[in-house]
C-alpha positions as CSV (number, residue, x, y, z in Angstrom):
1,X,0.0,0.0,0.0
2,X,1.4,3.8,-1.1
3,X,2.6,5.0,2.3
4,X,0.9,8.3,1.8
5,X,-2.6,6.6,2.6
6,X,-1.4,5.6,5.8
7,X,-0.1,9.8,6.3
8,X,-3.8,10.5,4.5
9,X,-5.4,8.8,7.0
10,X,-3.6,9.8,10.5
11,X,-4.4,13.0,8.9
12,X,-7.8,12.8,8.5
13,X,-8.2,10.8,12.0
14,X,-6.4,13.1,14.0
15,X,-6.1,16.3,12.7
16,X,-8.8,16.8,10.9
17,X,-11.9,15.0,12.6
18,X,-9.9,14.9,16.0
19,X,-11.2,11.4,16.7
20,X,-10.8,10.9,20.9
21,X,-10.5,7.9,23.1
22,X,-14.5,6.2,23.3
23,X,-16.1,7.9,20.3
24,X,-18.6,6.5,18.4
25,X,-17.4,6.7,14.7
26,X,-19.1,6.2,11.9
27,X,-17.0,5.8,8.1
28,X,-19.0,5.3,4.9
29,X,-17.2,4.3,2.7
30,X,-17.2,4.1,-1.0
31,X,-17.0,1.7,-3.8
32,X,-13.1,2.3,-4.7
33,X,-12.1,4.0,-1.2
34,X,-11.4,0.5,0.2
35,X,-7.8,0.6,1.1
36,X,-8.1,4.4,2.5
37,X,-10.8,2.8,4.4
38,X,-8.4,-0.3,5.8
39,X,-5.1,2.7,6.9
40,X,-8.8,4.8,8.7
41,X,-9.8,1.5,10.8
42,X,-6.0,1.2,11.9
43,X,-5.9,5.0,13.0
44,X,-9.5,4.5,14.7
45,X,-8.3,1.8,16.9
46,X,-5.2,2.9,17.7
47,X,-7.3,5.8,19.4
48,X,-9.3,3.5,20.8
49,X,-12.8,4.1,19.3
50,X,-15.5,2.2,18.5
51,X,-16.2,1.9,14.5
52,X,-18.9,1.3,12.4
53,X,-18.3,0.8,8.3
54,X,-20.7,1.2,5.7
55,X,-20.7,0.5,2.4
56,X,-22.3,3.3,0.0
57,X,-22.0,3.0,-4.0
58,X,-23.5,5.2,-6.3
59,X,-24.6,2.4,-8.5
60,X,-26.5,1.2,-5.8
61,X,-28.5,4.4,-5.8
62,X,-28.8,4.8,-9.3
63,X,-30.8,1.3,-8.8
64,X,-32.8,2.1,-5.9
65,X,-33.8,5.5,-7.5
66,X,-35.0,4.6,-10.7
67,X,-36.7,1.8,-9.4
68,X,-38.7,3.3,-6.8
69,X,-42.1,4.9,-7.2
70,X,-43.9,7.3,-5.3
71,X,-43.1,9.5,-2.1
72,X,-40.5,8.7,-0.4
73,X,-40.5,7.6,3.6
74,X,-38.8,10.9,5.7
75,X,-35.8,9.9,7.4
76,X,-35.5,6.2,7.6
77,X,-35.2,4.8,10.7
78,X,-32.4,3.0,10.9
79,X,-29.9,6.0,9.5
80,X,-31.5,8.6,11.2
81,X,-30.3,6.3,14.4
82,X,-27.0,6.2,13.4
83,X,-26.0,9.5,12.8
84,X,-27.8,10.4,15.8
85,X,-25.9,7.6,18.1
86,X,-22.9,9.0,16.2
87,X,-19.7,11.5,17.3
88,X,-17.8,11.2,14.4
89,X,-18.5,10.6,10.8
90,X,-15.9,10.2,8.2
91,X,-16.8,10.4,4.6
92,X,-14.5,8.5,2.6
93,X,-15.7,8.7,-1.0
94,X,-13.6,6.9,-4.4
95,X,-15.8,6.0,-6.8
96,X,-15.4,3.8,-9.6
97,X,-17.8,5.6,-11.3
98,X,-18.4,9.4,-11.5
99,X,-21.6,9.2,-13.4
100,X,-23.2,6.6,-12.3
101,X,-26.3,8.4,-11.3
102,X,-26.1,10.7,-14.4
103,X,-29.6,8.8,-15.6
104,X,-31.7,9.6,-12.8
105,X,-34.2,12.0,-13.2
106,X,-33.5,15.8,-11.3
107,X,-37.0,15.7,-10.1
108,X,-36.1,12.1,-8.3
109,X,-32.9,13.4,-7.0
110,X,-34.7,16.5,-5.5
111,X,-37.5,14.8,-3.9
112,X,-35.1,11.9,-2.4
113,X,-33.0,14.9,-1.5
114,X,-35.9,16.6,0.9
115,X,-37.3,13.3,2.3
116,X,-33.6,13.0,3.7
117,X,-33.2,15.9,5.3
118,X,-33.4,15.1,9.0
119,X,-30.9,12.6,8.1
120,X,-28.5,15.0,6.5
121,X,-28.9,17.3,9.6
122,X,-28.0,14.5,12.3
123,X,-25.1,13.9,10.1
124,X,-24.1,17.5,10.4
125,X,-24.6,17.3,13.9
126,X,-21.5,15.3,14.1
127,X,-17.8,16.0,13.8
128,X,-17.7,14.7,9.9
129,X,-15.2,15.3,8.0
130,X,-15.2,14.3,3.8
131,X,-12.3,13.7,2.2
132,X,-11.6,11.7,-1.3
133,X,-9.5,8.8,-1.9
134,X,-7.9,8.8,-5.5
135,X,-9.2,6.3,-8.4
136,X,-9.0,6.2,-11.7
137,X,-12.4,7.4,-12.0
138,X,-11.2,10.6,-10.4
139,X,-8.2,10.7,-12.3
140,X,-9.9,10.3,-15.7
141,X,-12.7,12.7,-14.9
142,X,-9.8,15.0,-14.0
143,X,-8.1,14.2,-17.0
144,X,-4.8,12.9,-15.9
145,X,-2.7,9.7,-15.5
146,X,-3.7,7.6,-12.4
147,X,-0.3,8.0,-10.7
148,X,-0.4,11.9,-11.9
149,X,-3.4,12.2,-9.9
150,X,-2.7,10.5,-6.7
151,X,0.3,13.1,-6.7
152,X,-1.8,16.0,-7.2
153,X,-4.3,14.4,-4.7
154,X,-1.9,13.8,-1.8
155,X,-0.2,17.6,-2.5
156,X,-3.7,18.9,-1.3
157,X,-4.0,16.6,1.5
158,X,-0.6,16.3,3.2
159,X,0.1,20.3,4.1
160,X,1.2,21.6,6.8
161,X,-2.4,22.4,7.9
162,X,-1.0,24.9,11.1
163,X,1.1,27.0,8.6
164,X,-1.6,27.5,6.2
165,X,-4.4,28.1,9.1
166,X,-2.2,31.1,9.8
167,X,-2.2,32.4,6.6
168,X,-5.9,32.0,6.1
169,X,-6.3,33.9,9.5
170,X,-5.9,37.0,7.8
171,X,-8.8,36.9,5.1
172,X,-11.0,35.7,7.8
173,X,-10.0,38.5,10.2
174,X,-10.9,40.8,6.9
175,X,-14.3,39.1,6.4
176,X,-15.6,39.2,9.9
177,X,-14.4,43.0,10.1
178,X,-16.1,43.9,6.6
179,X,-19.8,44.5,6.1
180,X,-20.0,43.9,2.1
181,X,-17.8,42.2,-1.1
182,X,-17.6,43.3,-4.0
183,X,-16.1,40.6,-6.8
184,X,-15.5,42.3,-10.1
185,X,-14.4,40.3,-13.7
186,X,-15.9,39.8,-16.9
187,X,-19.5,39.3,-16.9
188,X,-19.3,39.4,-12.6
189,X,-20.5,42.9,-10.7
190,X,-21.6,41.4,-8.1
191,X,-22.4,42.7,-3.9
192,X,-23.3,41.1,-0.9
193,X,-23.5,41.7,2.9
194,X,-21.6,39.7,5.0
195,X,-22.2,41.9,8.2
196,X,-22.9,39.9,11.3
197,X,-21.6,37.0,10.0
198,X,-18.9,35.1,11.4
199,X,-16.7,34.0,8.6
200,X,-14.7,30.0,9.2
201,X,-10.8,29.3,8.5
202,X,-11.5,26.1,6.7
203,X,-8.2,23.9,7.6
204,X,-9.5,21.0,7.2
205,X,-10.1,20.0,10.9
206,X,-13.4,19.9,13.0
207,X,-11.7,22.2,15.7
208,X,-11.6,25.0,13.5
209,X,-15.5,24.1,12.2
210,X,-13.8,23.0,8.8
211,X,-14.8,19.6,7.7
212,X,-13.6,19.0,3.8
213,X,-9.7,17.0,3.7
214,X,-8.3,18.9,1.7
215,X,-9.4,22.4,2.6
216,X,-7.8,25.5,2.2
217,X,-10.8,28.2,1.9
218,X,-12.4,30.8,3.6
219,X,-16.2,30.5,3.9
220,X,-18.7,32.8,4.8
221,X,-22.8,32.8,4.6
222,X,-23.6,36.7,3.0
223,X,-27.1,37.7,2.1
224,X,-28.7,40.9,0.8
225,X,-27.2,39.4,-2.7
226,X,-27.3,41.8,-5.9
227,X,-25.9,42.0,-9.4
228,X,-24.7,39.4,-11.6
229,X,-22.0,36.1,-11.6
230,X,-20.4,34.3,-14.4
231,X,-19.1,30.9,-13.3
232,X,-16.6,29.8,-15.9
233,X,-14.8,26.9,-14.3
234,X,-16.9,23.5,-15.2
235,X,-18.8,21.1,-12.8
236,X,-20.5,17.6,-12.6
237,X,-23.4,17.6,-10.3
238,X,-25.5,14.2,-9.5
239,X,-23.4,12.8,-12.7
240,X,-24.7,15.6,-14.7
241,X,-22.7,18.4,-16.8
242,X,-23.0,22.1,-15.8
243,X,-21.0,24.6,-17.6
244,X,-20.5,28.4,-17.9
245,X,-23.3,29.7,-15.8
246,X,-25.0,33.2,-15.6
247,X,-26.5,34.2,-12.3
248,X,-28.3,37.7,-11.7
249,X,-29.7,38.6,-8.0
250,X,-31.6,41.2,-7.5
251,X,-33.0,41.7,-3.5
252,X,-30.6,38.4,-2.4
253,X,-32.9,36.0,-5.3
254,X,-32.2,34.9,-8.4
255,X,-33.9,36.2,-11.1
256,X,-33.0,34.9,-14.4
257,X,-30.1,32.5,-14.9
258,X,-28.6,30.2,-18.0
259,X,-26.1,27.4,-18.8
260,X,-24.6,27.0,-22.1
261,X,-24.1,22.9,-20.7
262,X,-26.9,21.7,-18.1
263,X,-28.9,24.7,-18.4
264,X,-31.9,22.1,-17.3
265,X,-30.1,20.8,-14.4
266,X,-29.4,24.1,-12.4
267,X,-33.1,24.5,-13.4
268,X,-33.6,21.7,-11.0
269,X,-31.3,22.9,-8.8
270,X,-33.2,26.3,-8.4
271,X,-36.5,25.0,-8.2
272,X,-35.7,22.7,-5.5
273,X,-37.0,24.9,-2.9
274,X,-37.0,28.8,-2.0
275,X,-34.0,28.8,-0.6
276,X,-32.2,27.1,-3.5
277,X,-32.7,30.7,-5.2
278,X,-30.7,32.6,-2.3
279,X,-26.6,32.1,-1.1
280,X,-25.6,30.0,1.3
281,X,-21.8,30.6,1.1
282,X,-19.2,32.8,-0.2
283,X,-15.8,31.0,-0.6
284,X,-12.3,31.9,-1.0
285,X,-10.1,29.8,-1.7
286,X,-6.5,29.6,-0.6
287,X,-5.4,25.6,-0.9
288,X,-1.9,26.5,-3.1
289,X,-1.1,22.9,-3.2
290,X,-4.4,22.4,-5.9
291,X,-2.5,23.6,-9.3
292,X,-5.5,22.9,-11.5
293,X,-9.1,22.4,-12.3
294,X,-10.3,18.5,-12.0
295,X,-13.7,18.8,-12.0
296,X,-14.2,17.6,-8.0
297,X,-15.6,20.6,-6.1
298,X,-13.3,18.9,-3.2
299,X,-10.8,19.9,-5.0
300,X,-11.6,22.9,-7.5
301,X,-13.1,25.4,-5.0
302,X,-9.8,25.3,-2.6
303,X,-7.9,25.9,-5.3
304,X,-6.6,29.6,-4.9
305,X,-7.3,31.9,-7.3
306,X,-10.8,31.2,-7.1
307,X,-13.9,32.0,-5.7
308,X,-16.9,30.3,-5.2
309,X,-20.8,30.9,-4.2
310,X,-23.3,28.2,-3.2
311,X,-27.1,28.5,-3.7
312,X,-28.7,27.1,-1.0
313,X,-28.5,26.3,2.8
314,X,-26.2,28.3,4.8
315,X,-24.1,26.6,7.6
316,X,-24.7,27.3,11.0
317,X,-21.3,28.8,12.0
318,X,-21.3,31.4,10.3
319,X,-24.2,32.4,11.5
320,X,-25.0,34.9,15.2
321,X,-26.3,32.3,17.8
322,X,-30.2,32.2,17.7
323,X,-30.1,32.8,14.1
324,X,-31.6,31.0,11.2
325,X,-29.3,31.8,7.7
326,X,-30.9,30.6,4.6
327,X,-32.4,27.0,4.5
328,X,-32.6,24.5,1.6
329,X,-32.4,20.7,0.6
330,X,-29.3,21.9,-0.9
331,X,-25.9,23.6,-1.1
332,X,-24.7,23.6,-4.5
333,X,-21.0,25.4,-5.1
334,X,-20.3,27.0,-8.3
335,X,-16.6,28.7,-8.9
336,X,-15.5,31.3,-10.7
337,X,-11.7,31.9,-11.7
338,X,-10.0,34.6,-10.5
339,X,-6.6,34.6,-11.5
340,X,-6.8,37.8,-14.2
341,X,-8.7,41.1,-15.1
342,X,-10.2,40.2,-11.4
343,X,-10.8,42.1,-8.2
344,X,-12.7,41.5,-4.9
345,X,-13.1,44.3,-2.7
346,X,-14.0,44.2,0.9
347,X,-15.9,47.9,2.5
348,X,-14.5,49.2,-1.0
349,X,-10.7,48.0,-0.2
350,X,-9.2,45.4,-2.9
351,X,-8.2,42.4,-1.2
352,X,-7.3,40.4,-3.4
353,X,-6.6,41.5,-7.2
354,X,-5.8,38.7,-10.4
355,X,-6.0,36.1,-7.8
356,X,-3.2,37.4,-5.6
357,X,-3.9,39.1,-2.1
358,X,-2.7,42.1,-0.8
359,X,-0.3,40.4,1.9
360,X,1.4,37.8,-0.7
């Protein structure tokens, strides 16, 4: 076994989902994520916690979801229980197939989507962390060479995660001072309020309320949206091709919107609820060990010299205690690419222009 899933692993266990003597963990675990999975049990144990696998496939789910018929049953039982009995859960995903569910009908995703949303929130309610083990699925979605891609996948992971929390300290220190961005490029003038919102150093560990391996962003949840994004770097969502998207807000909604790929599926997207029309996140990302585009939003929006904005449900630690940010059945990132002709302000200050910050 490539030593680096062993370091992948103690990194995930200990840094990032800071798993403790007696927790109850729970690792789902996909379809070619096996061996990451073997290098996570040893870590588990040696901390001495209690582990539960499961298996999860998205070939499976294609199955079940094109097979089933009618309304689906809220927040099965026996998941719901899980999560809920959980304290850790670690989301190991490798698949063998990145569009394996790209057959399923949006409507069917969307509706399995809401019935499965108590579920999603126990899940939340744990210290999770997702991270992605490299396949050749991956590596041909990404288009690279299998061993090209396991390098470019462990240069994300294996970082000095401390050195780079310290860096990102100082856009977050910018964000949680600043009361409205400003990001500027072609076909982008776009505003939003990020006042009394607590923006989260996302290094990749639980402690600092970060929960992707690899990280390397800074995330906020703004509102009060208005003006218009062009998101020119390409994505896959549920198996299904989305490219070059046009946004326009006007009072924090969307209001008109196009695709020149998948113009029907962030239709779907949209329509999934009210919410779905509004942001849940602004993201900034500042991962320097992600070199290129590979079509895993993992991946792509830590990449610096990007910048991303999810429509849909907001996460909760961003937001004032007692306050309820924008809810939805989903949070779906789209990136833009800042590296030229760019510039994101902050209260009217440029913090960061053609993808370099002020401080660099």
């Amino acid at each position: 076994m490539d030593e680096r899933i062993h370091e992948h692993a103690e990194v995930l266990v200990n840094w990032s989902a800071r798993v403790e003597d007696g927790d109850d963990v729970v690792a789902v675990v996909d379809e070619g994520a096996h061996d990451l999975a073997v290098a996570v049990g040893e870590k588990v144990g040696e901390r001495g916690a209690n582990l539960l696998t499961v298996y999860d496939s998205d070939e499976v789910k294609r199955a079940y979801l094109r097979a089933h018929e009618g309304d689906f049953d809220e927040n099965p039982a026996p998941e719901l229980a899980m999560y809920k009995n959980a304290d850790v859960t670690l989301w190991l995903t490798g698949s063998t197939n990145t569009m394996a569910k790209a057959d399923v009908p949006g409507e069917v995703q969307q509706a399995h989507s809401k019935a499965w949303t108590g579920i999603r929130n126990a899940r939340l309610d744990t210290d999770w962390v997702s991270t992605l083990h490299p396949t050749r699925a991956h590596a041909q979605q990404a288009g690279m060479a299998y061993e090209e891609y396991r390098d470019f996948v462990y240069s994300a992971v294996l970082r000095d995660w401390e050195s780079l929390a310290e860096e990102m300290a100082k856009m977050k220190t910018i964000l949680d001072e600043g009361s409205e961005v400003r990001i500027v490029k072609e076909d982008t003038d776009i505003t939003m309020s990020v006042e009394g919102r607590t923006a989260v150093n996302s290094c990749a560990s639980v402690a600092y309320d970060s929960h992707n391996l690899p990280s390397g962003e800074v995330f906020t949840a703004p509102h009060a949206t208005e003006g218009k994004v062009f998101f020119d770097v390409p994505m896959t969502y549920h198996g299904k091709r989305i490219r070059n998207v046009h946004l326009t807000f006007d009072d924090g909604e969307v209001v008109d919107f196009s695709a020149e790929v998948g113009e029907s599926v962030l239709a779907d997207i949209l329509d999934t609820d009210k919410g779905a029309r509004r942001l849940g996140e602004l993201g900034i990302g500042m991962n320097r060990g992600i070199d290129r585009f590979t079509d895993s939003i993992l991946f792509d929006e830590k990449m610096g010299d990007t910048v991303h904005l999810a429509v849909g449900r907001a996460y909760d630690a961003c937001l004032p205690d007692g306050e309820s940010g924008n809810d939805s059945a989903v949070h779906v990132d789209m990136i833009t690419d800042v590296s030229e002709n760019s510039r994101m302000e902050v209260d009217g200050e440029v913090v960061q222009q053609d993808g370099t910050f002020r401080w660099e």
